[in-house]
Each structure stands twice: as structure tokens, then as C-alpha cells.
C-alpha positions in Angstrom: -28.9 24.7 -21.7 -26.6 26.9 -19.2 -29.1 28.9 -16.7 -28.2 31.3 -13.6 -30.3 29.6 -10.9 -31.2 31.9 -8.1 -29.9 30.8 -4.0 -33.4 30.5 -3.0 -34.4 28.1 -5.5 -31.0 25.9 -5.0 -32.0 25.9 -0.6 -35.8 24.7 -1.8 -34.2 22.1 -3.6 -31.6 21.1 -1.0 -34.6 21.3 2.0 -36.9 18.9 -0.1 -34.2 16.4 -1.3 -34.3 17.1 -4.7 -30.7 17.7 -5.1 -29.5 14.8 -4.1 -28.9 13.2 -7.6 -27.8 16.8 -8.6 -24.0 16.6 -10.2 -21.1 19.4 -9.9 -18.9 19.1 -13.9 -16.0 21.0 -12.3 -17.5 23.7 -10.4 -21.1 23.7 -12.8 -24.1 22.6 -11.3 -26.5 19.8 -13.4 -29.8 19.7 -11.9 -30.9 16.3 -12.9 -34.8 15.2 -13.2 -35.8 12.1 -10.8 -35.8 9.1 -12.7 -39.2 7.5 -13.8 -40.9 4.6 -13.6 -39.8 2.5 -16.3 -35.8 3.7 -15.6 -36.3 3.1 -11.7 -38.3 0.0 -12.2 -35.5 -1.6 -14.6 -32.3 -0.1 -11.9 -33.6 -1.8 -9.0 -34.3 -5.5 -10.6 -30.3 -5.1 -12.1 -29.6 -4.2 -8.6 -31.3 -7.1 -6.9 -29.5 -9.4 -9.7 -25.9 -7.5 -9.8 -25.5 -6.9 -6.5 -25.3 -10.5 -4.7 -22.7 -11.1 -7.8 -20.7 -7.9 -6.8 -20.7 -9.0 -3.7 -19.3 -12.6 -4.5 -16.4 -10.5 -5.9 -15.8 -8.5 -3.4 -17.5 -5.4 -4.4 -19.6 -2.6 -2.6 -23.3 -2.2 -4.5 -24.5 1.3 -4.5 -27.6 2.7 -5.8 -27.6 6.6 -7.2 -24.3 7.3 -4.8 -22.2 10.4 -5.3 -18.7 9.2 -7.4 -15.8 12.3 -6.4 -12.7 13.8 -8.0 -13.6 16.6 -6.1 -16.1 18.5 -4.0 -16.3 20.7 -7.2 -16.3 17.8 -9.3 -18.5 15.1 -8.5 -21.4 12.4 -10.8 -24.4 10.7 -9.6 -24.8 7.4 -11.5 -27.6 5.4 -11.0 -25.6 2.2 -9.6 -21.9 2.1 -9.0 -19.9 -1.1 -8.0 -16.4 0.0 -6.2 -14.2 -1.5 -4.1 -14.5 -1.5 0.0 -11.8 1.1 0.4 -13.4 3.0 -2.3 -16.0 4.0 -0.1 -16.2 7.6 1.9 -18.2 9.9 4.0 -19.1 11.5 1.1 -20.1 8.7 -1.4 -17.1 7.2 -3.7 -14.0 8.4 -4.5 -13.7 5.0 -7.2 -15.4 2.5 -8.6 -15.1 -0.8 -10.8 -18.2 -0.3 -12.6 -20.7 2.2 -13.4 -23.8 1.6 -14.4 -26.0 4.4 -16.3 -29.5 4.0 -17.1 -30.2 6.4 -19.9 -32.9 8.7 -19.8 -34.4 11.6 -21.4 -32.4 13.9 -22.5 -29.9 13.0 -20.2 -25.9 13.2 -20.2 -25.0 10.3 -20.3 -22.3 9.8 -22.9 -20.8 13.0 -22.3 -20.2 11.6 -18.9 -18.0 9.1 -20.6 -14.6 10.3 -20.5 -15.0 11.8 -17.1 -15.2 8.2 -15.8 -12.4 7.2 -17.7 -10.1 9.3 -16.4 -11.1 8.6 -12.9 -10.5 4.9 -14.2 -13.7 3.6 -13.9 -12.7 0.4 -15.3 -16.0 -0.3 -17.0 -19.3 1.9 -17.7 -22.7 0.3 -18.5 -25.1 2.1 -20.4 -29.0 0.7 -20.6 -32.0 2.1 -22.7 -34.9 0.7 -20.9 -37.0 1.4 -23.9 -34.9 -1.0 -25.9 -33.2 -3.0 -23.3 -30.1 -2.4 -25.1 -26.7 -3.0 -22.9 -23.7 -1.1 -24.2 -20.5 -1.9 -22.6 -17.8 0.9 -22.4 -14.4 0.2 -21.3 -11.2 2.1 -20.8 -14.1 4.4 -23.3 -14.7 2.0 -26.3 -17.4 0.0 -26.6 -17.0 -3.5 -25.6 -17.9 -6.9 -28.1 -19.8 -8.4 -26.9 -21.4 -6.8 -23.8 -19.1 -8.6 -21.0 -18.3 -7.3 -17.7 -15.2 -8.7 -16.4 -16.0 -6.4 -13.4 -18.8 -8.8 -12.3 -18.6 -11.9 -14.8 -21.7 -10.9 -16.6 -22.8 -10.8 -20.3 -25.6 -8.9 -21.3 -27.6 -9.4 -24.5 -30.8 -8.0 -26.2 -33.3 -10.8 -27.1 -36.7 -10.1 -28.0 -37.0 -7.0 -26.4 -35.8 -7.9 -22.7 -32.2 -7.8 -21.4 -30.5 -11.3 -20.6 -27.6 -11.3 -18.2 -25.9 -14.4 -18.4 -23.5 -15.5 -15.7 -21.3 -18.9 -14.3 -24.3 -20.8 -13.0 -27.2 -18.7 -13.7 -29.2 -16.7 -16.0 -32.1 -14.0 -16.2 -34.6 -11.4 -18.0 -35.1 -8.3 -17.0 
């Protein structure tokens, strides 16, 4: 749905922090709805278990952090795992991994090629109804679900998500 938002309603938003996981698809603004409970509750343990792994690696974990082409041109995804010099002022200008936690009616997939060409080497995509994990790279869907970003597999088994890793396991 494509709306003309008024100023005053975009500086109300902006004063009270609700734009902050707001996105700019070349120049169009996508006001995006906080994420709840189930989706936040599900980000932050995957955060607690990916990001000492990231960090093994080398990697910078960041939770719901700006990811630029542009200033006019920018996603929010709910995790991203880049590279130190990846990092800026502004957020990230890369990133080794994305991780997307879907939601509803959210854009997820038609975020898809946008990463891609930024070259977003890999894009993971959760339903935390299901706890399905699909695993996009270079934007086809990876068999079976394994990030060589981090060294993780993910797989659905009864109903909770198990990431599987050299020397450890859990279920989320």
C-alpha cells in the first residue's frame, strides 16, 4: 500500500523513536510496525547463541542496525553480521549475513535481491510460528540450511529450531 504521509506525522514518529526500524527503498519510505513478542523473543535468544560464534570468526553482531547503499537507500534487518570495517556512523555499509525474522505482512522476500546486490553473502529467513530456517545465498535457497558465514546448520525438529555447530548444539 503506497500512502502520502503528512511532515507532522513523520517528526512524531522521529521524536518518539518509532522510526528507527523505518527503511528508505530508494528514496520511498517503509514505516515498519515494532516487532512482537514472539519475533523479539525468538531474535534475541539467536542473538545470544550467534553472536559469541560471529565473534569467534571475526564478525560484528548487530541487532535491528541500519544496512546502507545510500542515505536514500537504506534496510533495517532484525540482526546483521558484517565485518569490523563494515561498520559506520550511520549503521552498515556491508554485511556477511543477514538475518530476517519474518513477520506479518512484512517485506521480507522482496528484500531479497536488494541484499544480493549489496553482496550480502548470505540471508536468513525465520518464521517463528514454524521455526522454519530458510537459507538464501548469492538469492537461492540453500540445502540444507548451512551458514558458512558462521558454521551453523539450522533444522526444524518438532516444532523448535536446532542450530547445530563444531562443538555444540541448541533449541530455540
Amino acid at each position: 500500500m503506497r500512502a502520502v504521509v503528512p511532515e507532522a506525522l513523520l517528526a512524531e514518529r522521529r521524536s518518539r523513536g518509532l522510526d528507527r526500524r523505518d527503511e528508505l527503498w530508494d528514496g520511498v519510505l517503509h514505516m515498519v510496525p515494532p516487532p512482537g513478542d514472539a519475533h523479539q523473543g525468538l531474535s534475541t535468544e539467536l542473538v545470544m547463541l550467534l553472536g559469541p560464534l560471529a565473534k569467534r570468526r571475526g564478525l560484528v553482531p548487530r541487532v535491528e542496525t541500519g544496512l546502507f547503499r545510500s542515505g536514500e537507500d537504506y534496510r533495517v534487518p532484525d540482526q546483521l553480521y558484517r565485518l569490523p570495517d563494515d561498520g559506520s556512523s550511520r549503521g552498515a555499509e556491508g554485511a556477511e549475513l543477514v538475518v530476517e525474522i519474518l513477520s506479518p505482512q512484512d517485506e521480507t522476500r522482496a528484500k531479497l535481491p536488494w541484499y544480493d546486490e549489496l553482496g550480502v553473502r548470505e540471508v536468513l529467513v525465520i518464521d517463528p510460528e514454524t521455526r522454519t530456517a530458510t537459507l538464501y545465498r548469492a538469492g537461492r535457497v540453500a540445502e540444507p540450511a548451512y551458514s558458512e558465514v558462521l558454521g551453523v546448520a539450522f533444522e526444524t525438529i518438532d516444532g523448535r529450531l536446532q542450530l547445530t555447530w563444531d562443538g555444540g548444539e541448541a533449541l530455540v
